[in-house]
C-alpha positions in Angstrom: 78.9 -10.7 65.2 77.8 -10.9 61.8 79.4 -9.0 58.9 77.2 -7.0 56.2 78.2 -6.6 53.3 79.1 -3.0 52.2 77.3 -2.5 48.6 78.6 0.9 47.0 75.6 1.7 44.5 76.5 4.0 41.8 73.6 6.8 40.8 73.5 6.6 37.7 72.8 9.5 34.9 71.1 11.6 37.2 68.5 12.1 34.6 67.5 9.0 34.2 65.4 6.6 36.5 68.3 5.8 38.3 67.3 7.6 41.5 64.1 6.7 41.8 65.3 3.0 41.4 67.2 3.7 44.1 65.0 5.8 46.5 62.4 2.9 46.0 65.3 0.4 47.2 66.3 2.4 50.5 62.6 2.5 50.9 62.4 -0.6 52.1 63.8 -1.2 55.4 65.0 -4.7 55.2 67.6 -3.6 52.8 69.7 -2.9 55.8 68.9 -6.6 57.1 71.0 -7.7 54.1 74.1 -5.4 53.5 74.6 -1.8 54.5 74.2 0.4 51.2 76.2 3.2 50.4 75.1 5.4 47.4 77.7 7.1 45.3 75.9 10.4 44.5 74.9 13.7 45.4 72.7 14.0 48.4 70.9 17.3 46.9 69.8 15.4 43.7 68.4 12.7 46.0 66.5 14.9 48.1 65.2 16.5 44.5 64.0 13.0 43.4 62.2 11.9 46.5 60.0 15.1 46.6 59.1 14.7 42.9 58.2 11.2 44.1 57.2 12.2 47.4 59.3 9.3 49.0 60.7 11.6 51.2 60.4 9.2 54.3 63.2 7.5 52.5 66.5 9.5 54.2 69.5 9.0 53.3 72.8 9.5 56.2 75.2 11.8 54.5 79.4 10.3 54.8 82.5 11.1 53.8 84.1 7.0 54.0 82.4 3.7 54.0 83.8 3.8 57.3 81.3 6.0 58.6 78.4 4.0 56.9 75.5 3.6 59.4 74.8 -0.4 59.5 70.7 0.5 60.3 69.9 3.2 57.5 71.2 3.7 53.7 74.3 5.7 53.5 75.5 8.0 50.9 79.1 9.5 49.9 78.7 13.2 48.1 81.0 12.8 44.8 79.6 15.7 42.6 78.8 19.0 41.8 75.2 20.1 43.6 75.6 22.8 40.4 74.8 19.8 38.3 71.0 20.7 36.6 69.2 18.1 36.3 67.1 17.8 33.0 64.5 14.9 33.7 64.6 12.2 30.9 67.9 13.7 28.8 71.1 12.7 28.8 73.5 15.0 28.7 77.4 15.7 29.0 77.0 16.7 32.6 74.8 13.9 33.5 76.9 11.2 31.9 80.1 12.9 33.4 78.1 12.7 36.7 77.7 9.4 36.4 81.2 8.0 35.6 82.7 10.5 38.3 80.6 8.1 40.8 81.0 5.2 39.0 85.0 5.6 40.0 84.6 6.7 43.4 83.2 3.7 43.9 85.8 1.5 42.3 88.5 3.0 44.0 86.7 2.4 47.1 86.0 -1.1 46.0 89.6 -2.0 45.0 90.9 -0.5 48.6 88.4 -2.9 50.1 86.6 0.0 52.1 83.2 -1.8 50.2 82.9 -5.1 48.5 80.5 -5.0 45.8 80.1 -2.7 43.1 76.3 -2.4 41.6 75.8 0.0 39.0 72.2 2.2 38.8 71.6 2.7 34.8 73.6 5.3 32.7 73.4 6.3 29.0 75.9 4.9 26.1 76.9 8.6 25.7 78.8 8.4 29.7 80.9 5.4 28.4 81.6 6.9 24.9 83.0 9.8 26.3 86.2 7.6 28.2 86.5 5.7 24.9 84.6 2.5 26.0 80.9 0.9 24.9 79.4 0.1 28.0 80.2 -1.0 31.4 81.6 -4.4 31.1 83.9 -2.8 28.4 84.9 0.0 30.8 85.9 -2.3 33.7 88.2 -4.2 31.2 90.0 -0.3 30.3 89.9 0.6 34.3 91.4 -3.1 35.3 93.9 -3.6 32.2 93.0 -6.7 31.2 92.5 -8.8 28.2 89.2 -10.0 28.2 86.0 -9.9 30.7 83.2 -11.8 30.5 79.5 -10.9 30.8 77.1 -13.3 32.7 73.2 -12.8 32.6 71.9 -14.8 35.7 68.1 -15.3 36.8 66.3 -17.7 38.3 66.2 -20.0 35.3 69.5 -19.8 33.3 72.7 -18.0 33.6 73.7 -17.3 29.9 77.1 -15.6 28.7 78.7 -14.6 25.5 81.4 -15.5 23.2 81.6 -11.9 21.6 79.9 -8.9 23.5 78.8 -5.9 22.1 79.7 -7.1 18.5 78.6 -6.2 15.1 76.1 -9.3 13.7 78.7 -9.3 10.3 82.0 -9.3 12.5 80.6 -12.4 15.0 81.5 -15.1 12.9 85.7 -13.2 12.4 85.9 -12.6 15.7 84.8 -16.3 16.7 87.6 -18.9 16.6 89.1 -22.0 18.9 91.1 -19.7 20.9 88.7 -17.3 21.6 86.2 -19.7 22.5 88.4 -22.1 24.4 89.0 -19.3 26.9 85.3 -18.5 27.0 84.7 -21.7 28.1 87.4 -21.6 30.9 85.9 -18.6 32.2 82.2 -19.5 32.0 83.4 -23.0 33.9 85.7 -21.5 36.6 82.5 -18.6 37.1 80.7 -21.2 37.9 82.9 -23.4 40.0 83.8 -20.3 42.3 80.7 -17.8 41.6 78.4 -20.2 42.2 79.8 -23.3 44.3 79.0 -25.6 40.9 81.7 -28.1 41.2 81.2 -29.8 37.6 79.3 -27.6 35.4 77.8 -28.3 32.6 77.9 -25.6 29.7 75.4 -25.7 26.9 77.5 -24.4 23.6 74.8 -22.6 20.9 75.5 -22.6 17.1 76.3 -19.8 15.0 73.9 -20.9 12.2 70.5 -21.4 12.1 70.4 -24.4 9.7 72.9 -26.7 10.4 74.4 -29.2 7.2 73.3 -25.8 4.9 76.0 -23.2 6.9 77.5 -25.1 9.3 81.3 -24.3 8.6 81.6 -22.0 11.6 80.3 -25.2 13.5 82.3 -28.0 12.0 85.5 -25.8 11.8 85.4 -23.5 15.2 83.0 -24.5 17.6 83.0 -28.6 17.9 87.1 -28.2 17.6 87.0 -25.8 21.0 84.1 -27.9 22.6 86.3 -31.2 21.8 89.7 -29.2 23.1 87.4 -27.8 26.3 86.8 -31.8 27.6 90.4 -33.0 27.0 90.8 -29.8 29.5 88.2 -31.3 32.1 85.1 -28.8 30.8 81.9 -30.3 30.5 81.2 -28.3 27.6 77.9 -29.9 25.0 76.9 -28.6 21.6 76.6 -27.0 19.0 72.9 -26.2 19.6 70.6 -24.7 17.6 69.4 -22.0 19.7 65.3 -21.9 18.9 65.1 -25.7 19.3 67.5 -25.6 22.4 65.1 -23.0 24.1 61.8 -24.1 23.0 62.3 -27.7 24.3 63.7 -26.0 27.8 66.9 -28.1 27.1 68.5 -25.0 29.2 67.2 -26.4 32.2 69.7 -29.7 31.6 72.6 -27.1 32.3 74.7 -25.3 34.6 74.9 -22.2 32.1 74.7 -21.6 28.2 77.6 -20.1 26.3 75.6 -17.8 23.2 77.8 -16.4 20.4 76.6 -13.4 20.1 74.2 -10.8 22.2 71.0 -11.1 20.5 71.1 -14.9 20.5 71.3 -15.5 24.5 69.7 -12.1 25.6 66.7 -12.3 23.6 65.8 -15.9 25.5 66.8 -14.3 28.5 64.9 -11.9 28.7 61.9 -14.1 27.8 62.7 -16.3 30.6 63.8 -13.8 33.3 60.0 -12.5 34.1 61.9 -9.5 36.2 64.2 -11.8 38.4 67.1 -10.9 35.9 70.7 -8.9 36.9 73.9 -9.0 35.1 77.6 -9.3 36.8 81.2 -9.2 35.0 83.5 -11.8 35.8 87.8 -11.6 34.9 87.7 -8.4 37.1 89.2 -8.5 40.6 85.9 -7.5 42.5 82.9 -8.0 41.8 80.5 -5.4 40.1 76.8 -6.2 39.4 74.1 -4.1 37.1 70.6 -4.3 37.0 69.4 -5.0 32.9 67.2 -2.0 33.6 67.3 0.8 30.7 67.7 4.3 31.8 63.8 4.7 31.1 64.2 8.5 29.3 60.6 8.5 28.5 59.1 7.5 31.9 61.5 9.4 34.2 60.0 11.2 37.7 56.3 9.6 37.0 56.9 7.1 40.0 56.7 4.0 37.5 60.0 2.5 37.5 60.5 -0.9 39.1 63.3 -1.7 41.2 63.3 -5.0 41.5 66.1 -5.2 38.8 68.6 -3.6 40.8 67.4 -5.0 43.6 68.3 -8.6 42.1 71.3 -7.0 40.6 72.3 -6.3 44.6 71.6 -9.8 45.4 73.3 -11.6 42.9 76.2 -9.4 44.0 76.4 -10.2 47.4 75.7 -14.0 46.6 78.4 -14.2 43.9 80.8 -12.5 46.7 80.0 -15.0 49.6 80.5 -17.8 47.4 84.2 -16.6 45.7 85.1 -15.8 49.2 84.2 -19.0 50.7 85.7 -21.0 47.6 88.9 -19.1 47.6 89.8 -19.9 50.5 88.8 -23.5 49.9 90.9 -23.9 47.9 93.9 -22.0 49.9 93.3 -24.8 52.2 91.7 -27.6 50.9 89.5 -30.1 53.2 89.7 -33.7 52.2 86.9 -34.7 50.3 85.1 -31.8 50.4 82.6 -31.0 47.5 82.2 -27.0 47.2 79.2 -28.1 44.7 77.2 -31.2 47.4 74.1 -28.9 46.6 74.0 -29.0 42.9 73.5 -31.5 40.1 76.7 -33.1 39.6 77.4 -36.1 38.9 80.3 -37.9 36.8 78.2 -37.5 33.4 79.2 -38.4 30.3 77.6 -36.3 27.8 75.1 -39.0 26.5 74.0 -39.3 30.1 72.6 -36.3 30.5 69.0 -37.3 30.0 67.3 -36.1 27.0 70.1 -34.2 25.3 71.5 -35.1 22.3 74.4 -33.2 20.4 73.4 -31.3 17.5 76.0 -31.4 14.8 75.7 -29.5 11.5 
């Protein structure tokens, strides 16, 4: 009998777009075809939303446990107040409390194994502020205790993470150093060995400067020293690139993933490349927790515009990433002889000057 994935959604800032993301989802009835959802919410604010969208055909099946979850409809666990009042398009303390009172529901469920995926429905800065965190990756890192998590952008094109998240444009360059990057690199490269069944990556490394030979200390000091210590370590890691040139001449499609050094610089491409078919996931967690790179869409909430194919690629790239680690962890519990976890992707024994068309950039 085959086994569907449990996906605990999280609603959100109830006044956001988050429900009607999510209404538009359960919608569909293949969703049920590919995991059995379970929304962490309020069933009273869902019924609210699909009347002011009139998607009312969409019903959700009320539960208490996963365990109850209905394999054939969407499911939903009731974790908060019905007295919440829902102010369309604001964010408030009650909404954002709302929202991180589901958000741990469903990461307690997750870590007792009662679901296996985590995907997160857009909330405001203010719901994360109010713990003492910046955003979600950042409050995953507080809930799991430890050190460092890294973010992954993944679409169809690229997957692109980041050697500082969430950091001030003057502080990238401080907080940027061997060490820090060196581990970057080991998590981007097991990601992608266990995430994604890539058995040699290769990892694209961009610059900090724009105009290497002018301000390329960062380069010649920090990041060609951890690129050089990454290879003696078995990484496949190529760079510095200058990150206009690199993306203009589609170099990203030479590589496995691209390591940016700092938001703006690997998001902004993203972005530009993703066309819609974008989601983000953290990696250095136990479990696995997805988001859609959907903003919670103040201005636009309850008019029955919001797209949800974000976290509906947000819920795929989820249940992927899970199959994969599953299957590769256990792999590797009991290796097969000869057995390439990566006989679908593009590696071969490269040397950097083999892979065709790239050159190094050094400043």
């Amino acid at each position: 009998m085959e086994h569907r994935l449990k996906v605990g959604i999280t609603h959100g800032d109830v006044n956001s777009v988050s429900y009607e993301l999510i209404i538009k989802l359960f919608a569909e009835n293949r969703i049920c075809e590919v995991c059995t959802p379970v929304l962490y919410g309020s069933p009273k604010i869902a019924a609210y939303y699909r009347k002011v969208l009139n998607l009312e055909s969409a019903s959700l099946n009320t539960i208490n446990t996963p365990g109850e979850a209905n394999t054939k409809r969407a499911n939903i666990i009731h974790c908060v107040d019905d007295d919440i009042k829902v102010e369309i398009g604001k964010e408030t303390a009650e909404s954002a409390d709302a929202a991180t009172i589901a958000l741990n529901r469903a990461l307690q469920h997750l870590d007792k194994n009662e679901i296996d995926v985590v995907i997160m429905a857009p909330q405001g800065d203010d719901s994360f502020a109010r713990t003492g965190t910046r955003h979600f990756p950042d409050y995953l890192a507080k809930c799991y205790n430890v050190p460092e998590i890294m973010t992954i952008l993944v679409n169809e094109h690229v997957k692109i993470a980041f050697a500082t998240e969430n950091t001030r444009l003057e502080e990238v360059a401080q907080r940027v150093t061997i060490k820090s990057l060196e581990r970057k690199l080991q998590m981007l490269n097991s990601s992608l060995k266990i995430d994604f069944t890539i058995a040699k990556p290769k990892i694209a490394v961009l610059a900090i400067n724009p105009i290497p030979g002018e301000t390329g200390e960062e380069e010649r000091n920090i990041i060609i020293p951890a690129i050089e210590r990454a290879r003696q370590n078995g990484i496949m890691a190529v760079g510095p690139f200058l990150a206009d040139r690199f993306f203009s001449d589609r170099a990203h499609e030479k590589f496995d993933a691209v390591l940016a050094m700092y938001h703006d610089q690997g998001a902004i491409p993203f972005y530009l490349l993703s066309e819609g078919s974008g989601a983000a996931y953290v990696t250095g967690i136990p479990g696995v927790c997805a988001f859609s790179l959907d903003s919670p869409g103040w201005e636009v909430v309850g008019q029955g515009v919001a797209n949800e194919q974000g976290i509906r690629n947000a819920l795929y790239l989820a249940t992927d990433v899970y199959n994969h680690r599953k299957r590769n962890l256990q792999l590797l519990k009991n290796p097969l002889p000869h057995y390439d976890i990566g006989a679908n992707s593009n590696e071969s024994d490269l040397n950097v000057e083999q892979i065709e068309g790239i050159k190094e950039e050094l400043p």
